[in-house]
C-alpha positions in Angstrom: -32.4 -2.5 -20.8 -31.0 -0.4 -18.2 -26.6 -0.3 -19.0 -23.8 1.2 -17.0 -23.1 4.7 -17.4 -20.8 5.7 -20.1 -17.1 5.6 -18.7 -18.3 2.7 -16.1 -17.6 -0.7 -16.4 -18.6 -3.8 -14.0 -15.7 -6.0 -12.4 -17.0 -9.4 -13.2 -16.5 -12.4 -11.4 -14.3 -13.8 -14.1 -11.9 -10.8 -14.1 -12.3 -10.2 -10.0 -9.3 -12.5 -9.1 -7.0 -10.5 -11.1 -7.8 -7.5 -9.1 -7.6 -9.1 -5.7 -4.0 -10.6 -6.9 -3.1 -6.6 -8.0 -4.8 -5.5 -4.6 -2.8 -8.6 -2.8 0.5 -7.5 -4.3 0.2 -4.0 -3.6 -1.1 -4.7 0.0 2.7 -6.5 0.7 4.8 -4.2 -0.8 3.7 -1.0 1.3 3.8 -3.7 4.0 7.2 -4.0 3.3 8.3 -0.2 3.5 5.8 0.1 6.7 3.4 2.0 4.8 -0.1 2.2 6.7 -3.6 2.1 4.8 -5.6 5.4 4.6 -8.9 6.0 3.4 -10.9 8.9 2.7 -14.3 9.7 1.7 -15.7 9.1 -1.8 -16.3 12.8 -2.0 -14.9 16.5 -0.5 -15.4 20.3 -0.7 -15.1 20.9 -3.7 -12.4 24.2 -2.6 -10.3 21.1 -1.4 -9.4 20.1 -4.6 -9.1 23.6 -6.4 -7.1 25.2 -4.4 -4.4 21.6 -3.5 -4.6 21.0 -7.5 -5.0 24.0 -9.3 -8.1 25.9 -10.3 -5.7 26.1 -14.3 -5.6 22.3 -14.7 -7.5 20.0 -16.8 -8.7 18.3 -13.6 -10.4 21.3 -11.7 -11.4 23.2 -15.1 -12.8 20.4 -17.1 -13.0 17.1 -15.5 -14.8 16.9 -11.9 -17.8 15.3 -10.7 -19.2 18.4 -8.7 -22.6 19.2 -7.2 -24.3 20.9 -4.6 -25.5 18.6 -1.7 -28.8 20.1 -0.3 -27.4 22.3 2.6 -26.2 24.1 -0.2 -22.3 22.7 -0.1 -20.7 22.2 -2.9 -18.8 18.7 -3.2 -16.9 16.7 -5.5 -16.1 13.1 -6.4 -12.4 12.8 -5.8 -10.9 12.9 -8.8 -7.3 11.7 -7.4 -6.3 11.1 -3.6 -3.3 13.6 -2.6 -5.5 15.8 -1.5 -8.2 14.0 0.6 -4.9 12.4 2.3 -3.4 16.0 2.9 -7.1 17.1 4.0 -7.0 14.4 6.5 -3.8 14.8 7.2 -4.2 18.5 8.9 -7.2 17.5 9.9 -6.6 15.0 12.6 -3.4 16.1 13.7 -1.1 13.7 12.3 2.0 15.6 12.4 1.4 15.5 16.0 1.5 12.4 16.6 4.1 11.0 14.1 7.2 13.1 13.0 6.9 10.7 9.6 3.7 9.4 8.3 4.2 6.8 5.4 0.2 6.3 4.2 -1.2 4.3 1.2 -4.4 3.7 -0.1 -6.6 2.2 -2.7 -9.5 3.4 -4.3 -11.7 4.7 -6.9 -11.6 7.9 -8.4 -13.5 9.9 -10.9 -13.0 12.4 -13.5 -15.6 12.9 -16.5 -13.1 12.7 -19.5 -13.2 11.0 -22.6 -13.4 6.9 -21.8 -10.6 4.6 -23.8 -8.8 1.4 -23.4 -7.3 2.0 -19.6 -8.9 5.3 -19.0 -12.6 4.9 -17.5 -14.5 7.8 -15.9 -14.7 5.5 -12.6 -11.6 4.4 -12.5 -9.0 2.8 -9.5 -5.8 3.9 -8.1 -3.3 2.6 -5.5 -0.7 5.1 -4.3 1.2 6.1 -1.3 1.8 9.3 0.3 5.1 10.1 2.6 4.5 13.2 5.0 7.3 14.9 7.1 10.4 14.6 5.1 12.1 16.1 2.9 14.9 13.4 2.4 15.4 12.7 -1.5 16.3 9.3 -0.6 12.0 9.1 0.0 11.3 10.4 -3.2 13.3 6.8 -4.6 11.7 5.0 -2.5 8.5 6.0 -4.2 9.9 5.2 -7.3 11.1 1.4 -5.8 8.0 1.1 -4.5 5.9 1.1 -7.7 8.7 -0.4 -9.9 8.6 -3.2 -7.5 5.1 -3.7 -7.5 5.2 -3.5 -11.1 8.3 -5.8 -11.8 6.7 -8.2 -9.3 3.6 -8.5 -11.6 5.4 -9.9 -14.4 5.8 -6.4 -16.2 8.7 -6.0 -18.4 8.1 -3.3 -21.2 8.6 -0.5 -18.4 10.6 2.7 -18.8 11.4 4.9 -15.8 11.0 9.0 -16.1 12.0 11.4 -14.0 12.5 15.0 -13.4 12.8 18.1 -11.3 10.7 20.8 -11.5 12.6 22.6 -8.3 11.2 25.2 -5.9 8.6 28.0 -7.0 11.1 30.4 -7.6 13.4 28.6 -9.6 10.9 27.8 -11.7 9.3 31.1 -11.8 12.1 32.4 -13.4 12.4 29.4 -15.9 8.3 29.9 -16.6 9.4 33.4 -18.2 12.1 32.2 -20.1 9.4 29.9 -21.9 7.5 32.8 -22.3 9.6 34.4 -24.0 11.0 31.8 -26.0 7.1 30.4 -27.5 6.2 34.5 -27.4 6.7 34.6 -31.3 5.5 31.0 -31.9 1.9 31.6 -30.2 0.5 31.9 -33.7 1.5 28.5 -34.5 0.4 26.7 -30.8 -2.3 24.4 -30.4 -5.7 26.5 -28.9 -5.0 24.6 -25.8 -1.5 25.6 -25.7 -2.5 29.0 -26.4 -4.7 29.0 -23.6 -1.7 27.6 -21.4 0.8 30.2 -22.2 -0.6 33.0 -20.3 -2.4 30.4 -17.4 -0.3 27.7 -16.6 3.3 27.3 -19.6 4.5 24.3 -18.1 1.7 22.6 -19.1 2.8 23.1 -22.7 5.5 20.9 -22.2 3.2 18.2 -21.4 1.2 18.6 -24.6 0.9 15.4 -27.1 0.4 17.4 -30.3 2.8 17.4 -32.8 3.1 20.6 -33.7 3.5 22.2 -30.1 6.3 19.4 -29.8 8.0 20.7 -32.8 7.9 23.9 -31.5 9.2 23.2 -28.8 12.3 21.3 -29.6 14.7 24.1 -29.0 12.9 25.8 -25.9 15.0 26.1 -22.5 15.3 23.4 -20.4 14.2 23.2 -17.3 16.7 21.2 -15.5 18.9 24.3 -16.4 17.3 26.9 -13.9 17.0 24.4 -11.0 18.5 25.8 -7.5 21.4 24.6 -6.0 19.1 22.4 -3.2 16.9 21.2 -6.2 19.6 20.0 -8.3 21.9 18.2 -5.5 18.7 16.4 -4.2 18.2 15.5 -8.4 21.5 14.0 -8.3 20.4 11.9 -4.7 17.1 10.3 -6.2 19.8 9.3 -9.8 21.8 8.3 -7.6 20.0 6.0 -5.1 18.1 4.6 -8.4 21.5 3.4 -9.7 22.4 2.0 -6.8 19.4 -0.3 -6.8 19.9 -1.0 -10.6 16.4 0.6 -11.6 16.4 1.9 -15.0 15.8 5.5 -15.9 15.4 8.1 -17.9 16.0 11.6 -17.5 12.8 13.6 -19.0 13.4 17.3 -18.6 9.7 17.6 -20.0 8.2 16.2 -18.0 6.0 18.4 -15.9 2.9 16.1 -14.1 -0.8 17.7 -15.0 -1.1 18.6 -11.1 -0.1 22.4 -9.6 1.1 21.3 -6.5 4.6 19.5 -7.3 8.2 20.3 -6.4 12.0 19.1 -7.4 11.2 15.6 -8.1 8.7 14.2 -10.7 8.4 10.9 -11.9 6.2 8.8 -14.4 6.5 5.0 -15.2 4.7 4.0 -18.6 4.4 0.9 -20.8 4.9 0.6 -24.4 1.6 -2.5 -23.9 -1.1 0.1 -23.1 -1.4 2.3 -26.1 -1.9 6.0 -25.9 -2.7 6.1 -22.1 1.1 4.8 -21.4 1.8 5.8 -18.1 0.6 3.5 -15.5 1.6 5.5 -13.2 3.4 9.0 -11.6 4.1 11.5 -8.9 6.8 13.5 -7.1 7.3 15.7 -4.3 4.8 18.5 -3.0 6.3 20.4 -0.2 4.0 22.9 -0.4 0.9 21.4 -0.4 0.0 21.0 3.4 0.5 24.7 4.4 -1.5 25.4 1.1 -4.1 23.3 2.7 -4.1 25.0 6.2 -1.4 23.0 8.0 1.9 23.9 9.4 4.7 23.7 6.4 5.1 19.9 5.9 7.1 18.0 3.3 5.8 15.4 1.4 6.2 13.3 -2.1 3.7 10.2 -3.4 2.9 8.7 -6.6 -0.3 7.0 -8.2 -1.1 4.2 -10.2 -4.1 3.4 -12.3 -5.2 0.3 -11.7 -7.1 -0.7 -14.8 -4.1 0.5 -16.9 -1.5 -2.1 -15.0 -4.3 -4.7 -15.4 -4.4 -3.7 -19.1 -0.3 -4.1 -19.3 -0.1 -7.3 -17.5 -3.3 -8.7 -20.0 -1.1 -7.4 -23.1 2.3 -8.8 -22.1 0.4 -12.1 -20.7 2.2 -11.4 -17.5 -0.8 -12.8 -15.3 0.0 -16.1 -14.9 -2.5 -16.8 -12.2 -3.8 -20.4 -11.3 -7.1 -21.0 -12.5 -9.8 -20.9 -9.0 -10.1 -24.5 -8.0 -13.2 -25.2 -5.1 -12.0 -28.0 -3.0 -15.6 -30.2 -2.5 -19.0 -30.1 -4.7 -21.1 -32.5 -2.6 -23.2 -34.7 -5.1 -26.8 -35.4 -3.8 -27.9 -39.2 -5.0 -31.3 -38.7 -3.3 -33.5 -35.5 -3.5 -34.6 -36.0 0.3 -30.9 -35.6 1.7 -31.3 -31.8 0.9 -30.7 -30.9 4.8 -28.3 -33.6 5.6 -26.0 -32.3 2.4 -26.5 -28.8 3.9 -25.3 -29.7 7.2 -22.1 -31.0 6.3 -21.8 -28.0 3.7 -21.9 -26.2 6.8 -19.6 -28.3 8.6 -16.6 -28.1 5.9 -16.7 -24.6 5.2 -16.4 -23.6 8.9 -13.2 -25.5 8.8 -11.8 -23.2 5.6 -12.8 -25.3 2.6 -14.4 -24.0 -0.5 -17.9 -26.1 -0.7 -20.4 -26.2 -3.1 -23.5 -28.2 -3.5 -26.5 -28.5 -6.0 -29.3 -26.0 -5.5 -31.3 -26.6 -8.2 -32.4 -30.3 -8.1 -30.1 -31.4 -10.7 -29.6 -35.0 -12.2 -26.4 -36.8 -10.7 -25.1 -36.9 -14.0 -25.7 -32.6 -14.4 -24.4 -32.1 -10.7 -20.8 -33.9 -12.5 -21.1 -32.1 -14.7 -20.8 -29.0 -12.7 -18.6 -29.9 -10.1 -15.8 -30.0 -13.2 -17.1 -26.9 -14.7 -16.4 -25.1 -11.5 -12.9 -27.1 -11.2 -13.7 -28.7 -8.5 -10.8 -30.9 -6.7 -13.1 -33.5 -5.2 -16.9 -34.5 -5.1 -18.4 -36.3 -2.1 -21.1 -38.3 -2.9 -23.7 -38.1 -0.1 -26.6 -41.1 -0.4 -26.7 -44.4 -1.8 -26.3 -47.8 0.1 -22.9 -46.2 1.3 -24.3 -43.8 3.0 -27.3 -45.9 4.7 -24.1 -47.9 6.1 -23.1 -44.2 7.6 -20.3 -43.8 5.0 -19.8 -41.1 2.4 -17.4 -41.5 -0.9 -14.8 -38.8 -1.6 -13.6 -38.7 -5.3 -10.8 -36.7 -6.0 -11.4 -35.8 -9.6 -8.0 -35.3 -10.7 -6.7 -39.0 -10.3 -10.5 -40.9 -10.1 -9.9 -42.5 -6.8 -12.5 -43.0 -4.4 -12.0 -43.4 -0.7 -15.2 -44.1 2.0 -15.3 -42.4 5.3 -17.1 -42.6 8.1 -20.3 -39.7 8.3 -18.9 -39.3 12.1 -15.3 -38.7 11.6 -15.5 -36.3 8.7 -12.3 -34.7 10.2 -11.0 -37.3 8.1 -12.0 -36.1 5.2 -10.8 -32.6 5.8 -7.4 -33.7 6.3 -7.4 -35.8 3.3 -8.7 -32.7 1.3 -6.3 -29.9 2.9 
């Protein structure tokens, strides 16, 4: 038997509601900030995503879906969305045509990493990209955003993290001083860490081990080398955040695994998802479009893994969804009515209702039977003397009554059922 690949895992119909209610929610939300959908190609260049991530981070170095097509181009799955939006971004001249471009999208993504619970190798984000601004008051936004989307799912174990990682050359300077400080540990630092000391040290900050956190429980902080412009526009996003009663905490650690960031940094997690905790993160990148070819451009967004919500909301039995109810199963009492049930199948579902009908020559007794697994709210029983007389029977299932109407005026019947 042929299985899905490793890291893969098929959306079935009995789990496929739960992401058109995520996808529904998220949908509204950007809505309601007057975000516009984006979407990008499945793959790019590969040199789009190493030189807008980072050719040092896990992603680029270790985690990529890359090939070479055969006119000898060298592409890659997308492994996150930033960068395809950024691509596009410069590509078609959006600048141009909008001082302020506030762009979401939802999608898969993939990265060949070790699957567990909430981290597949296909696996879906939603996020939301803001390009043209360098107002701190959008970076809390971003935050809002995704703490309402998350709040409005039902979540409640959720702490708020944020950061500033200030400009390049604020945090040039700070890189050294955690140099110097881990110079004399290096001995005693995680292979990976080693590896990071000389590549990319922030990243050590970022590291889960426990011994690279013990050593680093005295080491600089960062938010005390931030500029003067980085740290008032720190104080803005605490500020605003306050103001709108969102929770948070200040994490001078935290660092995001992606190159391109500036000043603010954020991550929301859940204490319901295990290990994988966050659910979801992002920050400012005001760099990242002239790095890409465009003209210098501001610009902060966040993303959220899908499966890892889904996985919260399952844990914290925030999901709360009504089961899926079909409105008619028609009931066929005679097997030589097959086109007459068809036709009015036909007819009902071309006014909006959810029909279903026997296709397998079932007994009237089976064909109840399945009309109630499928939670149907009414069977219509089509045959019999009634319908000789030109009548149909509708039975609404969840009280037993029975009401005949006229095969001609089925309008009747779609009013009654609606």
């Amino acid at each position: 038997m042929i299985k899905a690949v490793t890291g893969t895992k098929d959306i079935l119909p009995s789990d496929v509601f739960k992401w058109h209610h995520l996808e529904g929610l998220v949908r509204k939300v950007f809505n309601n900030y007057n975000y516009l959908e984006i979407r990008t190609p499945i793959f790019e260049q590969t040199s789009l995503f190493a030189r807008g991530i980072g050719e040092e981070t896990d992603i680029v170095s270790k985690e990529m879906y890359t090939m070479i097509d055969r006119g000898g181009t060298s592409i890659t799955l997308k492994p996150e969305m930033t960068a395809g939006v950024v691509r596009a971004f410069i590509e078609h001249s959006l600048g141009e045509k909008s001082s302020l471009n506030k762009l979401y999208y939802i999608s898969p993504m993939f990265r060949q990493e070790r699957p567990q619970a909430g981290r597949l190798r296909q696996f879906h984000q939603f996020g939301a990209e803001a390009l043209g601004s360098s107002s701190p008051f959008l970076d809390a936004e971003m935050i809002e955003m995704a703490y309402s989307i998350f709040t409005n799912l039902g979540l409640k174990d959720l702490v708020v993290k944020i950061n500033s990682l200030g400009t390049p050359e604020s945090r040039e300077i700070y890189k050294n001083e955690l140099r110097k400080f881990l110079s004399d540990k290096k001995d005693k630092l995680t292979n990976e860490s080693k590896t990071r000391l000389e590549k990319n040290v922030l990243r050590i900050l970022d590291s889960k081990a426990e011994q690279d956190q013990e050593l680093l429980l005295n080491a600089p902080s960062l938010l005390d080398y931030l500029d003067e412009s980085s740290l008032n526009d720190f104080k803005s996003v605490k500020s605003y955040l306050s103001s709108l009663n969102i929770p948070y905490e200040v994490e001078p650690k935290l660092v995001r695994g992606l190159d391109y960031y500036t000043k603010t940094t954020f991550e929301i997690i859940s204490n319901k998802v295990g290990a994988q905790s966050s659910l979801c993160g992002g920050g400012r990148y005001d760099l990242l479009v002239q790095e890409l070819g465009g003209k210098p451009t501001p610009g902060v967004g966040f993303a959220a893994g899908m499966e890892r919500i889904l996985l919260a909301c399952e844990n914290e039995n925030a999901l709360n969804l009504p089961q899926r109810q079909i409105d008619i199963f028609i009931v066929r009492l005679e097997k030589d009515l097959i086109y007459k049930v068809a036709e009015l199948a036909s007819y009902l579902r071309k006014n909006d209702l959810v029909i279903e009908y026997d296709y397998l020559d079932r007994s009237v007794k089976a064909q109840m039977r399945e009309a109630n697994r499928l939670n149907s709210k009414f069977v219509l029983f089509a045959g019999g003397e009634e319908f000789s007389r030109g009548e149909i029977v509708l039975k609404n299932l969840s009280d037993g009554t029975q009401v005949n109407f006229k095969l001609n005026n089925l309008n009747e019947i779609i009013s009654r059922v609606k």
